[in-house]
C-alpha positions as CSV (number, residue, x, y, z in Angstrom):
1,X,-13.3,-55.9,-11.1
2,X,-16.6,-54.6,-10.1
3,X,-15.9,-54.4,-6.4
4,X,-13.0,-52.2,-7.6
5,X,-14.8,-50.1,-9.4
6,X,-17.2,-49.7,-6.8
7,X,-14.8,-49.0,-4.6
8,X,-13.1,-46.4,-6.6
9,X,-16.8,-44.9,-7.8
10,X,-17.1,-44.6,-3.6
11,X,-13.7,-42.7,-3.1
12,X,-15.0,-40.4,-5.9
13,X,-18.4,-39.8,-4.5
14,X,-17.0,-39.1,-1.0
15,X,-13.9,-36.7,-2.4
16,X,-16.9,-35.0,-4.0
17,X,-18.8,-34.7,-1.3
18,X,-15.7,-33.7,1.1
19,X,-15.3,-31.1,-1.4
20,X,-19.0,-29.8,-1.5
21,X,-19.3,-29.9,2.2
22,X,-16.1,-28.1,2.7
23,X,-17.5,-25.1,0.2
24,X,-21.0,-25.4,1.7
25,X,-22.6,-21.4,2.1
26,X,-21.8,-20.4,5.9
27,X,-18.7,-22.1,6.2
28,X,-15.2,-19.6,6.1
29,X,-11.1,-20.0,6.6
30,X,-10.4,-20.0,9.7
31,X,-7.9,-16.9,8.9
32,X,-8.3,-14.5,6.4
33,X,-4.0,-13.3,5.6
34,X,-3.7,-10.1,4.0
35,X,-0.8,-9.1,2.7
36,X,0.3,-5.6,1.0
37,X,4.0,-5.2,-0.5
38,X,4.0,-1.6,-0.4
39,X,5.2,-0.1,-4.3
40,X,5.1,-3.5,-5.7
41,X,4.8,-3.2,-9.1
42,X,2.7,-5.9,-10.8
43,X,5.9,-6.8,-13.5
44,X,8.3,-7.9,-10.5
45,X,6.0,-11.1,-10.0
46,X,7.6,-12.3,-13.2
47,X,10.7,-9.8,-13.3
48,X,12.9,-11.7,-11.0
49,X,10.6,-14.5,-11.6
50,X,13.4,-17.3,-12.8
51,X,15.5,-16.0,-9.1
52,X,12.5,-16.9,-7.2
53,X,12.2,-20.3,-5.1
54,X,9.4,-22.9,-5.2
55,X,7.8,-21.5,-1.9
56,X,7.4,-17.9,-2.4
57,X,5.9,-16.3,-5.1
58,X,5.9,-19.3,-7.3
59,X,4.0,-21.0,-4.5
60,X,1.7,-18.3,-4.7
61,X,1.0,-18.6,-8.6
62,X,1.3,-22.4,-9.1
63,X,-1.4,-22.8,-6.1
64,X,-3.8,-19.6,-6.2
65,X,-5.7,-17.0,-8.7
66,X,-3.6,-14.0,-10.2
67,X,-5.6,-11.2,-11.5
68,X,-2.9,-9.9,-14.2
69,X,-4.3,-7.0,-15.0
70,X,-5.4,-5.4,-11.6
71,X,-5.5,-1.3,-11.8
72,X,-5.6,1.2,-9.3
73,X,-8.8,3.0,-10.3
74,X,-8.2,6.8,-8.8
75,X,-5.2,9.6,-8.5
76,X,-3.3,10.2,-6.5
77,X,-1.5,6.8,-6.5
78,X,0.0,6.7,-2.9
79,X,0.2,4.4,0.4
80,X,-2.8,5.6,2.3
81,X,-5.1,5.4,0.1
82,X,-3.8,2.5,-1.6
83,X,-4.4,0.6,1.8
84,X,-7.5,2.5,2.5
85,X,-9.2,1.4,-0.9
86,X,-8.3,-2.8,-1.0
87,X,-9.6,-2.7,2.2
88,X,-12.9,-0.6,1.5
89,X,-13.4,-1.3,-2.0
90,X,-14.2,2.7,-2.5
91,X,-12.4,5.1,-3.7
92,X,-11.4,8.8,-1.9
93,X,-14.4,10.8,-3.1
94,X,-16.2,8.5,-0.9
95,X,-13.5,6.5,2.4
96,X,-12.1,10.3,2.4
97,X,-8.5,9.2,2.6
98,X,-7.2,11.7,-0.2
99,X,-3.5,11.2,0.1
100,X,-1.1,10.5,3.0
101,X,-1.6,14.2,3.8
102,X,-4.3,16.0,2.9
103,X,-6.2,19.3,3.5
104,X,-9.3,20.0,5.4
105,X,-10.4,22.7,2.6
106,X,-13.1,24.5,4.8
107,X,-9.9,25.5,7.4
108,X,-7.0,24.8,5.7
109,X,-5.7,22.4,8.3
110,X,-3.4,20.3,6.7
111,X,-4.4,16.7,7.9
112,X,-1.8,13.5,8.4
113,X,-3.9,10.3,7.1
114,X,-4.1,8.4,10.5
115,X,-3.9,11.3,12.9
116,X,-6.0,11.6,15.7
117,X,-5.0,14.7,18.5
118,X,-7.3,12.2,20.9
119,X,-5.7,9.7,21.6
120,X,-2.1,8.7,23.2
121,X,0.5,6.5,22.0
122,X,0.6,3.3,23.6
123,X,4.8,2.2,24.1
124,X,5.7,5.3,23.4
125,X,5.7,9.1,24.0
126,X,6.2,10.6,21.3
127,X,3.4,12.1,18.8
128,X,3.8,9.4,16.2
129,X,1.4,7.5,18.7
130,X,-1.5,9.3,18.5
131,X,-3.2,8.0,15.7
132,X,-6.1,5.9,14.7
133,X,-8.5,5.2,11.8
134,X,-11.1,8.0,12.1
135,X,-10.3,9.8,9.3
136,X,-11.5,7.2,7.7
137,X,-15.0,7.5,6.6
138,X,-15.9,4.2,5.2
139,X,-16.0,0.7,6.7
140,X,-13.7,-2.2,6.2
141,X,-14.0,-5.5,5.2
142,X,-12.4,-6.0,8.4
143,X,-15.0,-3.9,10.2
144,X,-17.6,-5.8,8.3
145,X,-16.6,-9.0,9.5
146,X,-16.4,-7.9,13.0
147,X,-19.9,-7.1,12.5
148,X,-21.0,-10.2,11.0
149,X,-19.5,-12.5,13.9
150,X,-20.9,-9.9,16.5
151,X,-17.2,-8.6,17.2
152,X,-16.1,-12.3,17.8
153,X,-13.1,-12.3,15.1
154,X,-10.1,-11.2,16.1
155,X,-8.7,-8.5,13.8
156,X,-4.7,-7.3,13.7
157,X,-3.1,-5.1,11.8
158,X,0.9,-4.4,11.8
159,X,3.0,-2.7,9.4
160,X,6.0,-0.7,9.5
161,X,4.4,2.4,8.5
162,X,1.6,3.0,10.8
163,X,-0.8,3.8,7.8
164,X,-0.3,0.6,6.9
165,X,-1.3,-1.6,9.9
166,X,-3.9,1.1,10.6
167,X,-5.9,1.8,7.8
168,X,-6.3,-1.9,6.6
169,X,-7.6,-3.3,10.4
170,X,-10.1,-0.5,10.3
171,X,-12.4,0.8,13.1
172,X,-13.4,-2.4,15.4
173,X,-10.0,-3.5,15.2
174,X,-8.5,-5.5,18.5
175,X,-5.6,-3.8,17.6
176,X,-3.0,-2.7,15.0
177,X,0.7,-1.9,15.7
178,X,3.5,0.3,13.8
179,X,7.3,0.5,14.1
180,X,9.0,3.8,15.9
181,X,12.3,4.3,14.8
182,X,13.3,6.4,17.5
183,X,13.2,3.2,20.0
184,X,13.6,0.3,17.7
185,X,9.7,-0.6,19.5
186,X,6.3,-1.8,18.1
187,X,3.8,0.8,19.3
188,X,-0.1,1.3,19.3
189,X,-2.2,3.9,20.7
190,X,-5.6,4.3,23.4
191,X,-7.2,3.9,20.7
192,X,-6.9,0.1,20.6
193,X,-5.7,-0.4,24.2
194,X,-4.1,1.2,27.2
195,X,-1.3,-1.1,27.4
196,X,0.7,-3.1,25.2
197,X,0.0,-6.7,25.7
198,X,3.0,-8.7,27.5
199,X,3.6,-10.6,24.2
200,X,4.4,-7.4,22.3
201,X,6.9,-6.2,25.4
202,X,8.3,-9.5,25.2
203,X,9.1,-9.5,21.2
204,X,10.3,-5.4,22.0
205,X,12.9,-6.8,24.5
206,X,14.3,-8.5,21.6
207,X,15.5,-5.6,20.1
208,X,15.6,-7.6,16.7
209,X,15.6,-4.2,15.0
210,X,19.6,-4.0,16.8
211,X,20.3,-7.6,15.8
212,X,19.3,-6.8,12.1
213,X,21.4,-4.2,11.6
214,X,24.1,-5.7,13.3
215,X,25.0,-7.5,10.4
216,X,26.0,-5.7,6.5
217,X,23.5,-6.2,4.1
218,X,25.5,-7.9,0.9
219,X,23.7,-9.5,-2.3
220,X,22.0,-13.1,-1.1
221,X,23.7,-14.1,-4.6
222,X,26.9,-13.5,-5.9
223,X,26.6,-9.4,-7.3
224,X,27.1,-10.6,-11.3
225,X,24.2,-12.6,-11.5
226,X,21.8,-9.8,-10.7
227,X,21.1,-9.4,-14.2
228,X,17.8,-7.9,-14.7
229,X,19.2,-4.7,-12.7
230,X,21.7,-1.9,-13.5
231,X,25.5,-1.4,-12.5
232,X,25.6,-1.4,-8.3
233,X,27.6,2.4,-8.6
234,X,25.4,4.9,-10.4
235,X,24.1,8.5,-10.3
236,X,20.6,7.3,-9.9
237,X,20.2,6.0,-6.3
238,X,20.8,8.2,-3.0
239,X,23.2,6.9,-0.1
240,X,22.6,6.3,3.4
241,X,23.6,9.4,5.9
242,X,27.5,8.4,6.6
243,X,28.0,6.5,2.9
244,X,30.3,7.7,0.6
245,X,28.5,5.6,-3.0
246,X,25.2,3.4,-2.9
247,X,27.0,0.4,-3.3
248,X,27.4,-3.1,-2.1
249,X,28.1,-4.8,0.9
250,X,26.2,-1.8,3.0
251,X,28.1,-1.9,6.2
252,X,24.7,-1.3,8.7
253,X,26.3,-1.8,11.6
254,X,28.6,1.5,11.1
255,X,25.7,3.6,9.1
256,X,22.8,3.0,12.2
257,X,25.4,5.3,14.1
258,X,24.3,7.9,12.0
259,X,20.6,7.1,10.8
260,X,18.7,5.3,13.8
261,X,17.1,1.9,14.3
262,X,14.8,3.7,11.8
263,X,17.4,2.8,9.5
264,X,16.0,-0.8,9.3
265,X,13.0,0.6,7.0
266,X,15.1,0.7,4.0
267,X,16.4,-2.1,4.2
268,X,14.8,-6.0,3.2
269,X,15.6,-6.4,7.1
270,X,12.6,-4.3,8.3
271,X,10.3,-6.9,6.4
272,X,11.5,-9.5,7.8
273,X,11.4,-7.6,11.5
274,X,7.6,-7.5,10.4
275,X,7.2,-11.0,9.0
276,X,8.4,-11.5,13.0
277,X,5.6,-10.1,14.6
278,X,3.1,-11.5,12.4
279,X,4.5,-15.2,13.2
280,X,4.3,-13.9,17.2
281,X,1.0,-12.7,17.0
282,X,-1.0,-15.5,15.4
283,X,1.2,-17.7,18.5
284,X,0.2,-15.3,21.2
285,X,-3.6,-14.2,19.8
286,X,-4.0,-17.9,18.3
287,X,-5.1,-16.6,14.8
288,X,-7.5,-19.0,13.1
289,X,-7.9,-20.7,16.3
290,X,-11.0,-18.3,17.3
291,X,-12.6,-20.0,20.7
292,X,-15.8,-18.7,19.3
293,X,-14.8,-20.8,16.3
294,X,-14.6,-18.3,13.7
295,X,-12.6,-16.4,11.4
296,X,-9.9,-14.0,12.4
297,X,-8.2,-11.2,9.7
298,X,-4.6,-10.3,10.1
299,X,-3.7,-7.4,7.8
300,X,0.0,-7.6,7.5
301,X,1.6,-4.5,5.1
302,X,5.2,-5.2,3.9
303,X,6.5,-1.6,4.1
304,X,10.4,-2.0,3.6
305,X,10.1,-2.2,-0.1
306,X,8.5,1.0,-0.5
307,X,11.4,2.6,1.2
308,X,14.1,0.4,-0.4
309,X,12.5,1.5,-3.8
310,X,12.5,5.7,-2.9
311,X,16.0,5.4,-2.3
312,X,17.7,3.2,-5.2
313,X,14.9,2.9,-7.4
314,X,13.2,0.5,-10.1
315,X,16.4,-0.7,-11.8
316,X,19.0,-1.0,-8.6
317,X,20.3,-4.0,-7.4
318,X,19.1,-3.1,-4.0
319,X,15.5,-3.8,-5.2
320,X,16.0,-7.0,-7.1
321,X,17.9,-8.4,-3.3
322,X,15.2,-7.2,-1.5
323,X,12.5,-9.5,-3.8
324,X,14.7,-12.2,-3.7
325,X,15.1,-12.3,0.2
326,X,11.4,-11.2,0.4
327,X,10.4,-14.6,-1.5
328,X,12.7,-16.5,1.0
329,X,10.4,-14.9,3.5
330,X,7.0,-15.4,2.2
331,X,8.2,-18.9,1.8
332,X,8.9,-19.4,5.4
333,X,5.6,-17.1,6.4
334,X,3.2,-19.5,3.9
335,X,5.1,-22.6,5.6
336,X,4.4,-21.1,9.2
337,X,0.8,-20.8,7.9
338,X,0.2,-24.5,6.8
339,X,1.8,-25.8,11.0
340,X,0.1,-23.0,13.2
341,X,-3.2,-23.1,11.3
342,X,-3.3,-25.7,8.9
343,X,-3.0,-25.8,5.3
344,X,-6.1,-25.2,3.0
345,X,-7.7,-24.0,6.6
346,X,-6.4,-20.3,5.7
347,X,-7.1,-17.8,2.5
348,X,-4.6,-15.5,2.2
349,X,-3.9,-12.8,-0.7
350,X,-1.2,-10.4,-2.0
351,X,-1.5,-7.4,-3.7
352,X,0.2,-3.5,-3.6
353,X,-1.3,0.0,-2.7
354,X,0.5,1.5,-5.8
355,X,4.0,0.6,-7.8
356,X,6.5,3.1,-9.0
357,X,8.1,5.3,-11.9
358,X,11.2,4.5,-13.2
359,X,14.1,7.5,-12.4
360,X,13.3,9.8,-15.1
361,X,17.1,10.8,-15.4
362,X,17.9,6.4,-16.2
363,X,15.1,7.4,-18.9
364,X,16.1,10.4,-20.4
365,X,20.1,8.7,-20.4
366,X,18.4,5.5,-22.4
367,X,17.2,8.3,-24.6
368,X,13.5,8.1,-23.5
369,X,11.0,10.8,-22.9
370,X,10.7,11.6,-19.2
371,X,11.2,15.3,-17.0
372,X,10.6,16.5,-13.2
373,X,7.6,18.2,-12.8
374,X,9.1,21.7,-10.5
375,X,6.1,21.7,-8.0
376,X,7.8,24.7,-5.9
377,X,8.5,27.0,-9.1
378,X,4.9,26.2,-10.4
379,X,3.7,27.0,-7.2
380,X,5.4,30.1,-6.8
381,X,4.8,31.5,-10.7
382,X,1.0,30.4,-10.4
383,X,0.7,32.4,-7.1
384,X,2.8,35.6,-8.9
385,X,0.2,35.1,-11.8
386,X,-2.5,35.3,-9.3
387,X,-1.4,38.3,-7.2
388,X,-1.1,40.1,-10.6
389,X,-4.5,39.6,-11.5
390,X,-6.3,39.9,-8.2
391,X,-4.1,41.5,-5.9
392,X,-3.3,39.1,-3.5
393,X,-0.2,37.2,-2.2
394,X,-0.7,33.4,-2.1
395,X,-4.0,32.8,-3.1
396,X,-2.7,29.2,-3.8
397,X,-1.7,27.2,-0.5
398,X,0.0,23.9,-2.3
399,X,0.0,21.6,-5.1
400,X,-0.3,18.9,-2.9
401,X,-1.3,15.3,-4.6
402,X,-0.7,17.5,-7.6
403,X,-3.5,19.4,-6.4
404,X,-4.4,22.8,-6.4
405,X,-5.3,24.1,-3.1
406,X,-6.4,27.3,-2.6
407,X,-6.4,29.5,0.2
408,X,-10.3,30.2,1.1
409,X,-10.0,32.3,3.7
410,X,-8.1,34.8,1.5
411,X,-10.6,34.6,-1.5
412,X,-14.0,35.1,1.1
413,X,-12.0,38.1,3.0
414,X,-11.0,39.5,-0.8
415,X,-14.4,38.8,-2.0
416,X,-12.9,37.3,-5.2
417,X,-14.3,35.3,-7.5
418,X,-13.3,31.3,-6.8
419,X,-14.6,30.2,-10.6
420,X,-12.5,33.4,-12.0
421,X,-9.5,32.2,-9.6
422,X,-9.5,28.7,-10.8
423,X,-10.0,29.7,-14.9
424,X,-6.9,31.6,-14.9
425,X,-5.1,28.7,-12.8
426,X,-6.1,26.3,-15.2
427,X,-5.1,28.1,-17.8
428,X,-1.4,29.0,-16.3
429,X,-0.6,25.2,-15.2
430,X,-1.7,24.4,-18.9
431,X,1.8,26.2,-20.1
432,X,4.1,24.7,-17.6
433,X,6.9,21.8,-18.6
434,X,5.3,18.2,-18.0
435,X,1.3,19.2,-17.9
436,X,-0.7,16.8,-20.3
437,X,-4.0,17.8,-19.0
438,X,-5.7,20.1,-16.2
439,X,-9.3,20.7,-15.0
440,X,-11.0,21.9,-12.5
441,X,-12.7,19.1,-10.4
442,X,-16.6,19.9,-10.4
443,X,-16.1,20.0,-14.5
444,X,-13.8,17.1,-14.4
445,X,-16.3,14.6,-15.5
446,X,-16.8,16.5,-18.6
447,X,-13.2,17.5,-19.7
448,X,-11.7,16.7,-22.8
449,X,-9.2,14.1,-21.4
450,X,-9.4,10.2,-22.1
451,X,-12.3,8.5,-19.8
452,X,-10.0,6.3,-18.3
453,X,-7.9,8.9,-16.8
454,X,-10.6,11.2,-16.8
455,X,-12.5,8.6,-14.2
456,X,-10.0,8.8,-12.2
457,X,-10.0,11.9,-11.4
458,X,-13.3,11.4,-10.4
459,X,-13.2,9.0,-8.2
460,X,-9.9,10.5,-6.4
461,X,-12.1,13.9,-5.8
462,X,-13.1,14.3,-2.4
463,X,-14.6,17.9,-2.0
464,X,-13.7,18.5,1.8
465,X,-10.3,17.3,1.3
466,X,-9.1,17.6,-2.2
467,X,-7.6,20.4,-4.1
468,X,-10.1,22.0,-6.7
469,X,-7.8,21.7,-9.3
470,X,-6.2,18.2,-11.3
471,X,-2.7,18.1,-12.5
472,X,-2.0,14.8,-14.9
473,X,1.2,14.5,-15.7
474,X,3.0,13.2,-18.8
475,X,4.1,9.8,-18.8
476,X,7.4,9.1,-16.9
477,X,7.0,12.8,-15.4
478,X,7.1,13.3,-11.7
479,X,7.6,15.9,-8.8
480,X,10.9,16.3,-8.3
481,X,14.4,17.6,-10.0
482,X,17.4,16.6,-11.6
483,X,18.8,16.3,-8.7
484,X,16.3,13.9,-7.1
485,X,17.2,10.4,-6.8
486,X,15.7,7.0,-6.3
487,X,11.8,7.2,-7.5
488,X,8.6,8.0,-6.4
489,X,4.9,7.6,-7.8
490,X,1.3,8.9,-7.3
491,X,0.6,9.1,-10.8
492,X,-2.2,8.0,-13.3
493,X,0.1,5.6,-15.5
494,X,0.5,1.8,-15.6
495,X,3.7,1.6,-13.4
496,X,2.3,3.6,-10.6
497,X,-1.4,1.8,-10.9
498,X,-0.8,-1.9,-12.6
499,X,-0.4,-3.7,-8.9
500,X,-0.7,-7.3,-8.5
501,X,-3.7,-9.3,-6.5
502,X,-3.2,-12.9,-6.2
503,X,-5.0,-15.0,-3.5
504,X,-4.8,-18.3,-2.8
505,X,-6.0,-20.9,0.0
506,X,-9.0,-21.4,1.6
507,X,-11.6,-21.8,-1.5
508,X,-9.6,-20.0,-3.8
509,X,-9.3,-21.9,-7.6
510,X,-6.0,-22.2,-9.2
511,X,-5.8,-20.1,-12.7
512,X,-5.6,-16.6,-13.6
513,X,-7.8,-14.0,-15.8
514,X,-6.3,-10.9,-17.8
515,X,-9.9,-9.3,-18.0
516,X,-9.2,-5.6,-16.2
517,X,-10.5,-5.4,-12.2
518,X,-9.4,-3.0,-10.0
519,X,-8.0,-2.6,-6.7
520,X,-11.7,-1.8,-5.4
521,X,-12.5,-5.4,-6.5
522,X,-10.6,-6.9,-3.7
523,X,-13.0,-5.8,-0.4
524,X,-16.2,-7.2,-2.0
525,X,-14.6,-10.3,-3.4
526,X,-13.5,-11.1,0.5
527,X,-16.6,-10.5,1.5
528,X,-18.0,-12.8,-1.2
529,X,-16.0,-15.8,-0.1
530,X,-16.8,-15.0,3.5
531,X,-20.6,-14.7,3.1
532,X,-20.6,-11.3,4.8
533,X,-22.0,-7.7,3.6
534,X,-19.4,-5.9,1.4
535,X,-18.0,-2.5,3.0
536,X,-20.1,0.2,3.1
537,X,-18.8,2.1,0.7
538,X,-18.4,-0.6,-1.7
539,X,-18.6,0.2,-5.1
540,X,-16.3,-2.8,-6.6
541,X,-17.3,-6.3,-7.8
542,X,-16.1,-9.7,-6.8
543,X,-14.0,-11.7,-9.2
544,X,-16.0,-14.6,-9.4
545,X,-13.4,-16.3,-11.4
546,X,-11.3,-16.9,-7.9
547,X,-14.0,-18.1,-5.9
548,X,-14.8,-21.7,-5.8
C-alpha cells in the first residue's frame, strides 16, 4: 500500500512539474493560429450550436477560453479596421486605419485601406496588387514578435480579401497573400517578395477555385431541418448575376459563366479554398517547426462569410450552411494542427472584425422598428442647405463611415467659417429620418450622448482621416434603401460590435468569463502569453482569466 502510494504521490509530483516546466516564463507555442471569421456575429457560436459537430466549434469551447461578451470598442464597425485593431490592440484615432476607404482630409484623396501606388503586384498585373500595410500606423503583435525573436519567426498572412491577410501580418511580415478573382490566383506584391514562391505556383496550378465551382452548392442537410433560418425563397436576399430567385441547389457551375472565379467569395467554397492554402503553407514554410526554434504567427482571415452574409443576410439559409460546412472545416484545420505541429504545441484563437444587422425590411415585416438611412439624399439636401447659406456648391464631399467630410479646399478658397459650416450641418442631419445623435468630433467627448457610444466615437476619430462630423444611427438603421438586400453593418449596436474571441491551445485554461473586454484586448493578451512587448499602440489589457 505505501509503495503505491508513493508511487502515485511520484506520478503527481512529476505531472506537476511537467506542467510547471511546460508554463515556465520564456517558453512559447511553437505556432501562434489566428483566425478571423469575417461578420461573425458572437450569437452564431450558439445559434446553430446543436448543428455543430464535436471538432469544430464545440471543440473550440469544450477545450479553450470564450470571452462572451467581447465588444468592438470604436465606429465605424467594418473589416479593415476590425483586422487592424485585434491585431494592434488600438483603436483608429491612433493605427489610422479609419474605414476600408477613407479620406486624407488635408487633400481630399480618398485612400483604399491597403493601398500603396509603390509597390507592384506579385502574380498578377493588375492594380489589386499594389498594396501593402503602410497605411498602417501602428505595430502588430505580429511585428512585435518579429522584433522579439530578432526577425527569426516566420509570419504569414492569407485571406481572401487582401485587407484581411494584410493588415493582420503587419509590417515585417515574410509575406501575406490575397485571392484575385479575375485569375482564380493567390497573389502578393514587392512589397513582400519579387516572386511568388514555387509552392504558391504550385497550389495556383490547381485551379481549386475551378474545381469548387464546378460542383452546385446544395444544403449539407436535408433543406427542412434548417430550422433556425427563414423560408429558402424570399424578398430579402439578392441573386447571383444569371439567377432567376435566391434559392437552393445554386447551380455554380452555370452562374461562374456570368460572375468570375470571383464568384467563389460568396460562397462557403472560398473558405475552404483558404483553409487550403493555410494547410499548404504551414507544409511548405514548416510553421511551428522554426529552425531557429521559435514561434511562427499565421494570420488566417475567413472572408467568405462576410460575403455570403451581404448577399442573403442574417436569417437565410445560405448563412446557417455556410456555419455548418465552416465547422466541418475548422474541424479538419484543428485536426491538421494536432499531426503537422502537434497538439497542445500550438495556441490558436478565433474571433470577428465586426458582425451584422439584421435586413431592416425582415424587421419592419415582424413588425419591428428598423429604416434605411438615404446617405445620397442626406448628402445632397445637406449640401443644398449649405450652398444656401454660404454660397457654395458641395461644400460636403461624402458621408463616408457615416462621416461628414467636408471639402477644405473649397472652405479656405471661400474663406468660410469651418465651426459655422459644421453648426448648421449638425443641426440639418439632426432632422433627417434614422439620426439618434450627431456631434462634431473635437466636441465629441463632451456631447450629450451615452458614454458608451459616446467613447466610441472617440476612439474611431482619427483627425487626418476621419470626417469632422459623427452620424449614430438608430438601432436596426442602416445605409441603404428598400430596395437593398442582404445586410450590411458598421454601426455602434450589439449585432455589428458583440464578436466572439475564443482561444484555446498552447497555455490557454478551459472556462469562459462574461465580464465585458474588447476587441483591443486580444493584441496585449498574445503578447502576454508570449512574453513579448505589447503593440505599440496598445491601449488594451490582457485577459488574465485565459492565461495559464
Amino acid at each position: 500500500m505505501k509503495l503505491k502510494r508513493l508511487f502515485l504521490a511520484v506520478v503527481v509530483i512529476g505531472l506537476f512539474l511537467g506542467h510547471v516546466q511546460a508554463q515556465r516564463p520564456g517558453e512559447r507555442p511553437k505556432l501562434v493560429v489566428g483566425l478571423m471569421v469575417d461578420q461573425m456575429r458572437w450569437d452564431y457560436l450558439y445559434r446553430f450550436y446543436e448543428r455543430y459537430g464535436e471538432g469544430g466549434f464545440k471543440r473550440l469551447l469544450g477545450e479553450g477560453f470564450s470571452c462572451e461578451n467581447t465588444y468592438i470598442p470604436y465606429v465605424p464597425t467594418y473589416t479593415a479596421i476590425g483586422h487592424s485593431t485585434v491585431y494592434t490592440g488600438s483603436v483608429p484615432a491612433i493605427h489610422g486605419i479609419a474605414g476600408n476607404d477613407f479620406i486624407i482630409q488635408q487633400t481630399g484623396q480618398r485612400m483604399y485601406c491597403t493601398q500603396d501606388d509603390d509597390v507592384s503586384g506579385v502574380g498578377t498585373d493588375e492594380d489589386a496588387g499594389k498594396q501593402s500595410p503602410r497605411n498602417l500606423l501602428s505595430s502588430t503583435i505580429t511585428d512585435q514578435l518579429k522584433l522579439a525573436t530578432n526577425f527569426r519567426s516566420k509570419v504569414i498572412g492569407i485571406a481572401i480579401k487582401d485587407r484581411g491577410g494584410i493588415l493582420p501580418a503587419g509590417h515585417f511580415a515574410d509575406a501575406a497573400y490575397w485571392f484575385e478573382g479575375g485569375s482564380g490566383n493567390w497573389v502578393s506584391s514587392t512589397f513582400y517578395m519579387q516572386e511568388l514562391p514555387d509552392w504558391v505556383k504550385q497550389f495556383n496550378e490547381k485551379k481549386l477555385a475551378e474545381k469548387y465551382l464546378q460542383q452546385d452548392w446544395n444544403t449539407l442537410y436535408p433543406i427542412d431541418t434548417y430550422v433556425q433560418s427563414i423560408e429558402d425563397d424570399n424578398h430579402y436576399e439578392a441573386t447571383y448575376r444569371g439567377e432567376d430567385a435566391p434559392v437552393f441547389p445554386k447551380k455554380l457551375g452555370t452562374l461562374v459563366k456570368d460572375n468570375g472565379l470571383g464568384m467563389i467569395r460568396a460562397t462557403p467554397f472560398g473558405n475552404t479554398l483558404t483553409l487550403d492554402l493555410a494547410k499548404a503553407a504551414i507544409n511548405h514554410e514548416q510553421l511551428g517547426h522554426n529552425p531557429e526554434g521559435v514561434t511562427d504567427f499565421l494570420c488566417v482571415s475567413l472572408s467568405s462569410t462576410d460575403y455570403v452574409g451581404h448577399q442573403f443576410s442574417v436569417n437565410a439559409i445560405e448563412v446557417e450552411d455556410t456555419y455548418l460546412r465552416l465547422d466541418k472545416e475548422l474541424e479538419a484545420f484543428f485536426d491538421y494542427l494536432d499531426e503537422q505541429v502537434g497538439k497542445g504545441e500550438y495556441t490558436l484563437f478565433l474571433t470577428a472584425d465586426h458582425g451584422a444587422s439584421h435586413n431592416p425590411l425582415f424587421f419592419m415585416d415582424k413588425r419591428g422598428n428598423a429604416g434605411y438611412f438615404d446617405d445620397r439624399n442626406a448628402l445632397t439636401g445637406l449640401n443644398e442647405v449649405l450652398e444656401k447659406e454660404f454660397g457654395q456648391e458641395k461644400i460636403v464631399r461624402s458621408l463616408m463611415n457615416y462621416q461628414v467630410h467636408l471639402n477644405y479646399e473649397t472652405i479656405r478658397a471661400n474663406d468660410l467659417d469651418e465651426d459655422d459650416i459644421k453648426e448648421r450641418a449638425v443641426k440639418f442631419l439632426r432632422t433627417v429620418d434614422g439620426v439618434a445623435f450627431v456631434t462634431d468630433m473635437e466636441k465629441a467627448g463632451a456631447s450629450s450622448i451615452p458614454e458608451r457610444i459616446r467613447e466610441r466615437i472617440v476612439n474611431g476619430y482619427n483627425p487626418k482621416r476621419s470626417g469632422c462630423i459623427q452620424i449614430i444611427l438608430e438601432p436596426q438603421w442602416y445605409s441603404g434603401s428598400p430596395r437593398s438586400r442582404g445586410t450590411t453593418h458598421g454601426t455602434w449596436a450589439s449585432y455589428d460590435a458583440h464578436i466572439p474571441f475564443v482561444m484555446m491551445g498552447w497555455g490557454i485554461k478551459h472556462g469562459t468569463t462574461n465580464r465585458e473586454t474588447h476587441s483591443t484586448d486580444i493584441a496585449p493578451t498574445i503578447a502576454a502569453l508570449l512574453h513579448i512587448e505589447e503593440p505599440n499602440g496598445n491601449i488594451g489589457q490582457p485577459v488574465q482569466e485565459v492565461l495559464r
